[in-house]
DSSP file (Angstrom, degrees, kcal/mol; ACC not computed):
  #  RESIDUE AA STRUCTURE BP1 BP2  ACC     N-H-->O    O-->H-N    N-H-->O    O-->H-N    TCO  KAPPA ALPHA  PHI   PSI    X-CA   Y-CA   Z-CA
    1    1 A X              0   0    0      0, 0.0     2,-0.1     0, 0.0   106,-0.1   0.000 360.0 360.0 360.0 145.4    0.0    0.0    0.0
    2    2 A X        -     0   0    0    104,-0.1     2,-0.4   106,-0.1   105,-0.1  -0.506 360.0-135.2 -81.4 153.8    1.2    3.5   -0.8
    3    3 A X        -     0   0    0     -2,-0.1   103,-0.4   119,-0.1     2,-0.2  -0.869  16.3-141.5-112.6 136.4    2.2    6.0    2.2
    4    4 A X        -     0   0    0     -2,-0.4     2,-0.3   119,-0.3   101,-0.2  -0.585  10.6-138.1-102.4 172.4    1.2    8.9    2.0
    5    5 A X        -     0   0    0     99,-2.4     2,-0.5    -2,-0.2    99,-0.1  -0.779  15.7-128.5-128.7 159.3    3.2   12.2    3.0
    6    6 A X        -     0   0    0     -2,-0.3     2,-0.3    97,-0.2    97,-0.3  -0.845  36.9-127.1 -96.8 134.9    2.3   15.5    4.8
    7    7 A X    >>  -     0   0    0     95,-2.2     3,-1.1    -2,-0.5     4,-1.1  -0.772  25.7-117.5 -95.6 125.1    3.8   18.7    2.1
    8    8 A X  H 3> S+     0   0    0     40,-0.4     4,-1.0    -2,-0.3    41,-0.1   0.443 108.0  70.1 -74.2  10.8    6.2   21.0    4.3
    9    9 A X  H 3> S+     0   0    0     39,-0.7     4,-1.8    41,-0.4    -1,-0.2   0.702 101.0  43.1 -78.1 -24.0    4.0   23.9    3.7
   10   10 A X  H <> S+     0   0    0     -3,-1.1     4,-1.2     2,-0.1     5,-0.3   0.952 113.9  59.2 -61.8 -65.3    1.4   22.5    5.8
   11   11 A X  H >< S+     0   0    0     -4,-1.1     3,-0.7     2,-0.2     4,-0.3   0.530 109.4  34.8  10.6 -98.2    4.3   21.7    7.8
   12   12 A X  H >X S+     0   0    0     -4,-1.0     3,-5.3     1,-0.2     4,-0.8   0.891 114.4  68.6 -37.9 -84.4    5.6   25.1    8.5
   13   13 A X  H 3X>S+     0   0    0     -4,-1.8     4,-3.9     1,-0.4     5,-0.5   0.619 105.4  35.0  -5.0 -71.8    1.9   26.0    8.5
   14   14 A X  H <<5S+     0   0    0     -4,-1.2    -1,-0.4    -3,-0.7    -2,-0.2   0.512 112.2  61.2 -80.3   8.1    1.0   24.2   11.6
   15   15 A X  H <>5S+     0   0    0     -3,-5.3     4,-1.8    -5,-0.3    -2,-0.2   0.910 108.2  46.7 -89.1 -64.7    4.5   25.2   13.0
   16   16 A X  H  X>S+     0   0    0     -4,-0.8     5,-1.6     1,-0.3     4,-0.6   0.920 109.3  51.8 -52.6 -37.7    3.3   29.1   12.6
   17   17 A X  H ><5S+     0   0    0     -4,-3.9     3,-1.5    -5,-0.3    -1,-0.3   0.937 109.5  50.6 -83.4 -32.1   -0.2   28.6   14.2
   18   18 A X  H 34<S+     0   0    0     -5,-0.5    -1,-0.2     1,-0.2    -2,-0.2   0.999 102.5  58.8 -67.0 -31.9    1.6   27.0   17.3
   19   19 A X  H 3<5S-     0   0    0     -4,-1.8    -1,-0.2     1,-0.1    -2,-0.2   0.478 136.0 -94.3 -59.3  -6.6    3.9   30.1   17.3
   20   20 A X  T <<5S+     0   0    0     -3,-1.5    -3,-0.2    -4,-0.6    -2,-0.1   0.960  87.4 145.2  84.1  59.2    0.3   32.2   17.9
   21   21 A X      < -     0   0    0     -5,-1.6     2,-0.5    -8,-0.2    -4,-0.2   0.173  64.1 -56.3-111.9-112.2    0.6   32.4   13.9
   22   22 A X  S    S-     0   0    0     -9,-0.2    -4,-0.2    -2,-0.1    -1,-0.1  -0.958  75.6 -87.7-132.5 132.3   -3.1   32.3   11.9
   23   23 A X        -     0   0    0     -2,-0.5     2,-0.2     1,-0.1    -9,-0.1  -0.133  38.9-105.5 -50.6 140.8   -5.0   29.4   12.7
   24   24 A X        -     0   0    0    -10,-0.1     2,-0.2   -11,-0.1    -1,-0.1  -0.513  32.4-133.4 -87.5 146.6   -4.7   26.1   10.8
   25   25 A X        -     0   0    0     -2,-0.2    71,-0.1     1,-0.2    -1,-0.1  -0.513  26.7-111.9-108.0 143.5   -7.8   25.6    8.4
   26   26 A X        -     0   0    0     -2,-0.2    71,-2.2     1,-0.1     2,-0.9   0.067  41.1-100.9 -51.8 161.3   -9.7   21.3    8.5
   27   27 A X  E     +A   96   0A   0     69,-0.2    69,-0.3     1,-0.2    -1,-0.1  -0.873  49.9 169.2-118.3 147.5   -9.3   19.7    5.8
   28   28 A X  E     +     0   0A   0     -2,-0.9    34,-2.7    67,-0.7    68,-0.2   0.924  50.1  43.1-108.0 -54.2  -12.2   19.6    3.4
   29   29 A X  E     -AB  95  61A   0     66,-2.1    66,-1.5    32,-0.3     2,-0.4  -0.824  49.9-145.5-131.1 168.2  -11.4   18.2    0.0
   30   30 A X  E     -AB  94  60A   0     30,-1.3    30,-0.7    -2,-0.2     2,-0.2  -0.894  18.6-154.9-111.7 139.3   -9.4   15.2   -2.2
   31   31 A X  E     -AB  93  59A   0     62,-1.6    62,-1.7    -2,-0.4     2,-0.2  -0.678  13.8-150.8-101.3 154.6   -7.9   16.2   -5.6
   32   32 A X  E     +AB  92  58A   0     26,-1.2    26,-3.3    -2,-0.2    25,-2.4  -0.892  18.9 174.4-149.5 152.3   -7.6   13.3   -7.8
   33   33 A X  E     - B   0  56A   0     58,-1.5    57,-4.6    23,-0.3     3,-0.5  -0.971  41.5-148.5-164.2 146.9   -5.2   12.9  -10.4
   34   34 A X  S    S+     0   0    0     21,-1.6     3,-0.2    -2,-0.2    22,-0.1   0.509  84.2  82.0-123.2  25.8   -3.7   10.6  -13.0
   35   35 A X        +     0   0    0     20,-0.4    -1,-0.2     1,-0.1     9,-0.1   0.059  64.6  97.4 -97.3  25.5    0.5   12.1  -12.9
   36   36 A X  S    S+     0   0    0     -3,-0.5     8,-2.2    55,-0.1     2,-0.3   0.622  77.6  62.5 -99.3   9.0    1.5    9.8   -9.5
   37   37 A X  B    S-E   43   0B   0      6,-0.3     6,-0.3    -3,-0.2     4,-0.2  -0.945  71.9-132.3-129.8 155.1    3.1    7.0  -11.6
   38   38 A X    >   -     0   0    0      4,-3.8     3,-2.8    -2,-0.3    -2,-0.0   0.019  44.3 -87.9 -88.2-158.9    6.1    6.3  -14.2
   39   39 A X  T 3  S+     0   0    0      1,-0.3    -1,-0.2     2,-0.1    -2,-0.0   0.835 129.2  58.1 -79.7   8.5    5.9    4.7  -17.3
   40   40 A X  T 3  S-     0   0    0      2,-0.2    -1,-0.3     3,-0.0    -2,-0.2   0.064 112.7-119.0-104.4  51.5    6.4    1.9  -16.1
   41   41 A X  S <  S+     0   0    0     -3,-2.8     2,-0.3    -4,-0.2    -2,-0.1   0.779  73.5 130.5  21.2  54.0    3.2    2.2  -13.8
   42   42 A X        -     0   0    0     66,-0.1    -4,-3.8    65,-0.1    -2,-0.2  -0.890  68.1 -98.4-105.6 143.5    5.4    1.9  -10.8
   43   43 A X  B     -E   37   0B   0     -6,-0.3    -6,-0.3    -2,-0.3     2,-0.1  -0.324  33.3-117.4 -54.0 152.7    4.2    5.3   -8.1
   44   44 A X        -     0   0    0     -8,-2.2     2,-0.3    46,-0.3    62,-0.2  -0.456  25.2-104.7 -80.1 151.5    6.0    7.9   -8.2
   45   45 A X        -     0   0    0     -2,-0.1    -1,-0.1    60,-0.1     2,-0.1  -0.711  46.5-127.8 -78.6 143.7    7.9    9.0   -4.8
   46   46 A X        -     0   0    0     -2,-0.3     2,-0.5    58,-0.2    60,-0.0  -0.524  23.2-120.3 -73.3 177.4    5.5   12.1   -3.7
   47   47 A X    >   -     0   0    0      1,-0.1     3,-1.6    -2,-0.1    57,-0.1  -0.875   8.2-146.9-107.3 123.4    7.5   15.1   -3.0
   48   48 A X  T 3  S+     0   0    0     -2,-0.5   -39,-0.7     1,-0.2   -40,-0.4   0.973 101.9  48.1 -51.6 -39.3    7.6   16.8    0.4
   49   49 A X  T 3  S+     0   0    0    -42,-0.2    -1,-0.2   -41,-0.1     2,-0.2  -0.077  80.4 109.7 -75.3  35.0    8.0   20.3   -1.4
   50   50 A X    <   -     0   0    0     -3,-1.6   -41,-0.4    -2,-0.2     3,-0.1  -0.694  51.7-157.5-112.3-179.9    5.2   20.1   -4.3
   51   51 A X  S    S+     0   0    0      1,-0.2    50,-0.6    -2,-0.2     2,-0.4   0.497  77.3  17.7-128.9 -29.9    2.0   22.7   -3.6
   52   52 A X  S    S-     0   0    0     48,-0.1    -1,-0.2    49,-0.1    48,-0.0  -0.920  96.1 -84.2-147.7 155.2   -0.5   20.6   -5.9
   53   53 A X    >   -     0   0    0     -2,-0.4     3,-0.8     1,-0.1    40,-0.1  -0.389  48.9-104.1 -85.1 173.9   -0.6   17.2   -7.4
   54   54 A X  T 3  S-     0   0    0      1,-0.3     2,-0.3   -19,-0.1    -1,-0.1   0.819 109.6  -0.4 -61.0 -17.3    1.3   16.6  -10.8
   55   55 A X  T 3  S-     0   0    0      0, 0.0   -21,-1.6     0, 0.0   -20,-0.4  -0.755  85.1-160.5-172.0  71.0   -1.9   16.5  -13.6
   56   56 A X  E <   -B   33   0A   0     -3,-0.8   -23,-0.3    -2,-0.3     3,-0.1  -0.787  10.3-178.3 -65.0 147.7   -5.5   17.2  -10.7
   57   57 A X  E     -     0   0A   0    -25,-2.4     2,-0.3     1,-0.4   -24,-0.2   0.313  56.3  -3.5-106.2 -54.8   -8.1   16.0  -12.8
   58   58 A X  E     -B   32   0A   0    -26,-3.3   -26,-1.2    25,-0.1    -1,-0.4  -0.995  56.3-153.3-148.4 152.4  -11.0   16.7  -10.4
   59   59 A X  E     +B   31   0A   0     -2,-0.3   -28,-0.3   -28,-0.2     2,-0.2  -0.685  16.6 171.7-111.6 173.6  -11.4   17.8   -7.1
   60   60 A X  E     -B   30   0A   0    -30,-0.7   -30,-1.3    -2,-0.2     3,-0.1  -0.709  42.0 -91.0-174.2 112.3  -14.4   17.1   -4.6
   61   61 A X  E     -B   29   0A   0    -32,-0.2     2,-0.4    -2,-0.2   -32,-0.3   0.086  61.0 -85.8 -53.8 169.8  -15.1   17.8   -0.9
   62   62 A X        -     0   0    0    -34,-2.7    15,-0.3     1,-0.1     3,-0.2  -0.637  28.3-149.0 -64.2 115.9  -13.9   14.8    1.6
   63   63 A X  S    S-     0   0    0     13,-1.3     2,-0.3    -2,-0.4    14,-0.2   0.289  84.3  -8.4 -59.0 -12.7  -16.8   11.9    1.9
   64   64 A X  E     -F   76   0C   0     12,-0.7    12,-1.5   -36,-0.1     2,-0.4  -0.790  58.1-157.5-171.4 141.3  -15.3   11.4    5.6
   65   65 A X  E     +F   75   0C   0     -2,-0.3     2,-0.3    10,-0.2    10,-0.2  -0.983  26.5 164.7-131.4 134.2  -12.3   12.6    7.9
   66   66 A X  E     -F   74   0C   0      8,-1.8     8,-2.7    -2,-0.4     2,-0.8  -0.994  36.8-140.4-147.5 141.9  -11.4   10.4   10.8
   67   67 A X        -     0   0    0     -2,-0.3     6,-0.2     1,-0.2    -2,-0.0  -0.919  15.3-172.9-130.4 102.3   -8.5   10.1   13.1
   68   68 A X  S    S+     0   0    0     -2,-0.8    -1,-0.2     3,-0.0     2,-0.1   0.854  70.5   0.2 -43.6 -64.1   -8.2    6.4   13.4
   69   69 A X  S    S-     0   0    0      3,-0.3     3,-0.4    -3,-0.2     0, 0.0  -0.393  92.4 -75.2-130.1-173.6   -5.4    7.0   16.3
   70   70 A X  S    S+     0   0    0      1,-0.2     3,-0.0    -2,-0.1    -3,-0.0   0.595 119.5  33.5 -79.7 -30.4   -3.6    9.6   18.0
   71   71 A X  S    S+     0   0    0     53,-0.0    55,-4.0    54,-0.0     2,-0.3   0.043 107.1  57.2-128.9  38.9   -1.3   10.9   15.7
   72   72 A X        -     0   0    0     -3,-0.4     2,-0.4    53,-0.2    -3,-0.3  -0.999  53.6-154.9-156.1 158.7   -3.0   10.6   11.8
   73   73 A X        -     0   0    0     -2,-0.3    51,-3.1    -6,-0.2     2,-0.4  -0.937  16.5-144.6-132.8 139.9   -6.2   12.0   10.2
   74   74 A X  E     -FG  66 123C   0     -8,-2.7    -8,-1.8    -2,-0.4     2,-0.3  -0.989   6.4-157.7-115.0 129.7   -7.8   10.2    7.2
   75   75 A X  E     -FG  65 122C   0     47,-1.8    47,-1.3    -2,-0.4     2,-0.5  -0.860   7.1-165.3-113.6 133.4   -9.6   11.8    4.3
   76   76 A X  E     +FG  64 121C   0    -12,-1.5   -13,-1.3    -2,-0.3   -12,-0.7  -0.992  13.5 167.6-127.2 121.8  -11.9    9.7    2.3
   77   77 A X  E     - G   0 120C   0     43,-1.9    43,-1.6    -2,-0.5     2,-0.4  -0.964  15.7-151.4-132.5 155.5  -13.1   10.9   -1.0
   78   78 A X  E     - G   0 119C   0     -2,-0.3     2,-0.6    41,-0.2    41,-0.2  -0.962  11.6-139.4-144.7 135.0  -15.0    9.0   -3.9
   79   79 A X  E     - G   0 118C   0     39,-3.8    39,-2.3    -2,-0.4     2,-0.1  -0.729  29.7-125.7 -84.5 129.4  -15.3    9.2   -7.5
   80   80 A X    >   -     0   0    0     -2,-0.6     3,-0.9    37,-0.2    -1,-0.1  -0.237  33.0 -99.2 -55.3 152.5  -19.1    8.7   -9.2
   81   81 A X  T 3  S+     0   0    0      1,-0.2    35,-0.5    36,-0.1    -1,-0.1   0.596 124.5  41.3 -44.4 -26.0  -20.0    6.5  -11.6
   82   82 A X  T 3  S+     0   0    0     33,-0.1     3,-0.4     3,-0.0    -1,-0.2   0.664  88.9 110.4 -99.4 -19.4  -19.7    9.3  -14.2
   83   83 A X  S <  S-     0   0    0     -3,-0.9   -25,-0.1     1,-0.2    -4,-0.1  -0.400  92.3 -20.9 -95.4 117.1  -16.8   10.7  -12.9
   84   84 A X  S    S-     0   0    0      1,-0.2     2,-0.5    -2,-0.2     3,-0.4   0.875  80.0-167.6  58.6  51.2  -12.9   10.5  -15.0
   85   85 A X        +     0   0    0     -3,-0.4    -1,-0.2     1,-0.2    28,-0.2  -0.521  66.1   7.2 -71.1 120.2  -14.5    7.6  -16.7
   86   86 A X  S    S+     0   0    0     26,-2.2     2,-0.3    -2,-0.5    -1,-0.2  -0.231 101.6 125.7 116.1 -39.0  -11.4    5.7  -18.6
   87   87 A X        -     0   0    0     -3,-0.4     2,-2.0    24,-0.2    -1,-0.2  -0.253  66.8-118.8 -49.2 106.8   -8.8    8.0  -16.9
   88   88 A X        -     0   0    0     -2,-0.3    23,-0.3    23,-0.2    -1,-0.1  -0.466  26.1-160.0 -82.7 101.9   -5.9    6.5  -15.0
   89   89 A X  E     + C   0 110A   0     -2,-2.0    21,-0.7    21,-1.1   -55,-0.2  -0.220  28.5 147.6 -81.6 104.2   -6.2    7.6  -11.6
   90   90 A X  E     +     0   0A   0    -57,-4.6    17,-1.2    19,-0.2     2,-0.3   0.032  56.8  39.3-149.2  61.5   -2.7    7.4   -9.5
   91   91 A X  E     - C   0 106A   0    -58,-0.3   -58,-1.5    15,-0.2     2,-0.3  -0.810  56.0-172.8-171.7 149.6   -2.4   10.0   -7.1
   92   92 A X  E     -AC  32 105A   0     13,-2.4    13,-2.2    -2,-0.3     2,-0.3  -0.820   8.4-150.2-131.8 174.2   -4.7   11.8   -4.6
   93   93 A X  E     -A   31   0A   0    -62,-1.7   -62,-1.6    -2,-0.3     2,-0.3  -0.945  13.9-141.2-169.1 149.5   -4.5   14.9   -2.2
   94   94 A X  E     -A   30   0A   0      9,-0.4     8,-2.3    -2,-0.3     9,-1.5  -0.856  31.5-170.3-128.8 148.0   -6.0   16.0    1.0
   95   95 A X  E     -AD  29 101A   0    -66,-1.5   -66,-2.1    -2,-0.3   -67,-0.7  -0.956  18.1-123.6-148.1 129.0   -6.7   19.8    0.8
   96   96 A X  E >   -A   27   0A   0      4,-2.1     3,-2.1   -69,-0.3   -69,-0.2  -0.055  43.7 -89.1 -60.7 163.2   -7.7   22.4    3.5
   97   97 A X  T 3  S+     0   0    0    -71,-2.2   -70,-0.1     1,-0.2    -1,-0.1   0.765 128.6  59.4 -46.9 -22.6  -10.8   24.5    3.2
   98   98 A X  T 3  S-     0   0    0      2,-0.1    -1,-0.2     1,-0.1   -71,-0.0   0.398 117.8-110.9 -86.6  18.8   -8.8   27.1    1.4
   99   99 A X  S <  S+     0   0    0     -3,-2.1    -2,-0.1     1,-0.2    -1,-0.1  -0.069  73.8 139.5  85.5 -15.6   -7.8   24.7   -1.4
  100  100 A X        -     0   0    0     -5,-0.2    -4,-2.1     1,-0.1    -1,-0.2  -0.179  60.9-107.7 -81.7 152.2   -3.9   24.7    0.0
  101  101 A X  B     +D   95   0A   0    -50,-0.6    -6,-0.3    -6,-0.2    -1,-0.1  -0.330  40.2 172.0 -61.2 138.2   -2.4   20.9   -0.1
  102  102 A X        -     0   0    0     -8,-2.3   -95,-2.2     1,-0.1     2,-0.3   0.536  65.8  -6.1-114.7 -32.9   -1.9   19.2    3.3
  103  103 A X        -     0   0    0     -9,-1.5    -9,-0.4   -97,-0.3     2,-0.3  -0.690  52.0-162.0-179.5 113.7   -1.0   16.0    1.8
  104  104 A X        -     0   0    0     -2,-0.3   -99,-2.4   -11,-0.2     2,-0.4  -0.651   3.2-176.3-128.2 156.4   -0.6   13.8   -0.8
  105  105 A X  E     -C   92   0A   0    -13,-2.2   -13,-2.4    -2,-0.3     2,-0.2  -0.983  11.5-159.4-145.8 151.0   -0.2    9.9   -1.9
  106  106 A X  E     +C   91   0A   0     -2,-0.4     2,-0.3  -103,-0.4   -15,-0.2  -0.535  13.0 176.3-109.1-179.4    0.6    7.9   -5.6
  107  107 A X  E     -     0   0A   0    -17,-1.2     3,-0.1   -71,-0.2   -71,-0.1  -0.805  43.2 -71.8 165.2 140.9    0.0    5.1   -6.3
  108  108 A X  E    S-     0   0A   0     -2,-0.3     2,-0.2   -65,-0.1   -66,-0.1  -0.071  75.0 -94.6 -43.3 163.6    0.3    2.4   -9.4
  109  109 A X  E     -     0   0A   0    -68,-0.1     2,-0.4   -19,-0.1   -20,-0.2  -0.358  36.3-159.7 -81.8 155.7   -2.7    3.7  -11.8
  110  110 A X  E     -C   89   0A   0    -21,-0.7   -21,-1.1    -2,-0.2     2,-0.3  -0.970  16.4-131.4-147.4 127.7   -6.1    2.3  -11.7
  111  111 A X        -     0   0    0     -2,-0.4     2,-0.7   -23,-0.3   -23,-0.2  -0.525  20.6-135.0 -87.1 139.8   -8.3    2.8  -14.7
  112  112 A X        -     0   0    0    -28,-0.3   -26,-2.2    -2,-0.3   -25,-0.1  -0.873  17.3-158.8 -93.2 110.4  -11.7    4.0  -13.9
  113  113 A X        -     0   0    0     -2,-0.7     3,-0.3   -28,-0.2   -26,-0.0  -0.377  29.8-117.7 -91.8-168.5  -14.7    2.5  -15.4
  114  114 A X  S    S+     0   0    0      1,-0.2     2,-2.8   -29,-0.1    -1,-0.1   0.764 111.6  52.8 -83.9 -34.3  -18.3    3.8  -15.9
  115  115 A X  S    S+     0   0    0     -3,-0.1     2,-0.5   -33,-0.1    -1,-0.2   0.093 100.8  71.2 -86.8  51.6  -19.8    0.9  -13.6
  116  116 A X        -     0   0    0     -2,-2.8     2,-0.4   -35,-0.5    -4,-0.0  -0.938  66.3-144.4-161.3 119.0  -17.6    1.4  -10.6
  117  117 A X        -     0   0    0     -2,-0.5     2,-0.5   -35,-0.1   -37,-0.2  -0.850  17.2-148.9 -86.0 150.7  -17.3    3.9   -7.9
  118  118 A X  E     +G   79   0C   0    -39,-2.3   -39,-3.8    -2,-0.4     2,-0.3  -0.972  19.9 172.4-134.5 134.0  -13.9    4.6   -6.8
  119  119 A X  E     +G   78   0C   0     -2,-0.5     2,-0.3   -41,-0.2   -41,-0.2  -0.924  10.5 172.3-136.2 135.8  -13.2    5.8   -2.7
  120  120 A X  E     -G   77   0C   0    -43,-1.6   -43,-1.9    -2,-0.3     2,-0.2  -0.933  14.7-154.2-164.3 146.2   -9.6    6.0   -1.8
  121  121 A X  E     -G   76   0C   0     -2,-0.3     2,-0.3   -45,-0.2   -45,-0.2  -0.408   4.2-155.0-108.8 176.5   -8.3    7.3    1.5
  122  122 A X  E     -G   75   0C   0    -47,-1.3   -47,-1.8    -2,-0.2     2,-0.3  -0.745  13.4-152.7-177.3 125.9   -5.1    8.8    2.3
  123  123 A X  E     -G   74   0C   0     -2,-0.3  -119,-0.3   -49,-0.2     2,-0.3  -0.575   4.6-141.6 -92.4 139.7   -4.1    8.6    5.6
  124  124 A X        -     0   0    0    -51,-3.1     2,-0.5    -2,-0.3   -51,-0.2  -0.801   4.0-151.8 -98.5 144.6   -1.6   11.2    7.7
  125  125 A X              0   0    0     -2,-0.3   -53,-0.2   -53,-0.2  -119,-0.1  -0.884 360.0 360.0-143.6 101.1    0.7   10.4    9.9
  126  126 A X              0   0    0    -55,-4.0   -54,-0.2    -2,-0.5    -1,-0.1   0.250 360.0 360.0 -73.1 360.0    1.7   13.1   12.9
């Protein structure tokens, strides 16, 4: 299973609001994306420093957030039946309410059909 990373501008983010800098914003939605693998449809490693995923295709509020344990939050988001139909989907992103990236995972590509919903999580790890 792919691990997924926290992007050091959240990072630094939640380092300023503990410093009494401007509070840090939930996170709301998953970008979905079809640049998280190479050609040989192995994932790509994410990068701590990217701001967005490589090629978003769609974005969508979070279908759940849950903090399983003490130190990770999970974000659950799901593609419709209509939704990137044919597209091969292999990366996703957790995004705060203001759109900025909190977190991102790849992962080998997975083709989307028309008869299929597709839910993938990506879990944080504090």
């Amino acid at each position: 299973m792919a691990e997924a990373i926290t992007v050091n501008s959240y990072r630094r983010r939640l380092a300023s609001t503990m410093a009494g800098g401007a509070t840090a914003k939930k996170i709301a939605f998953m970008a979905f994306g079809d640049g998280g693998h190479n050609a040989n449809l192995t994932a790509k490693a994410p990068d701590p420093e990217q701001t967005s995923l490589n090629n978003e295709l769609m974005r969508k509020p979070l279908t759940a957030v849950v903090q399983e344990d003490d130190f990770s939050v999970t974000g659950r988001g799901m593609l419709d039946y209509d939704e990137l139909v044919g597209y091969a989907i292999s990366e996703a992103a957790l995004l705060n309410e203001d759109g900025d990236l909190v977190g991102v995972k790849n992962f080998a590509p997975k083709v989307k059909e028309s008869d299929e919903r597709y839910e993938t999580s990506v879990k944080l790890r504090f």
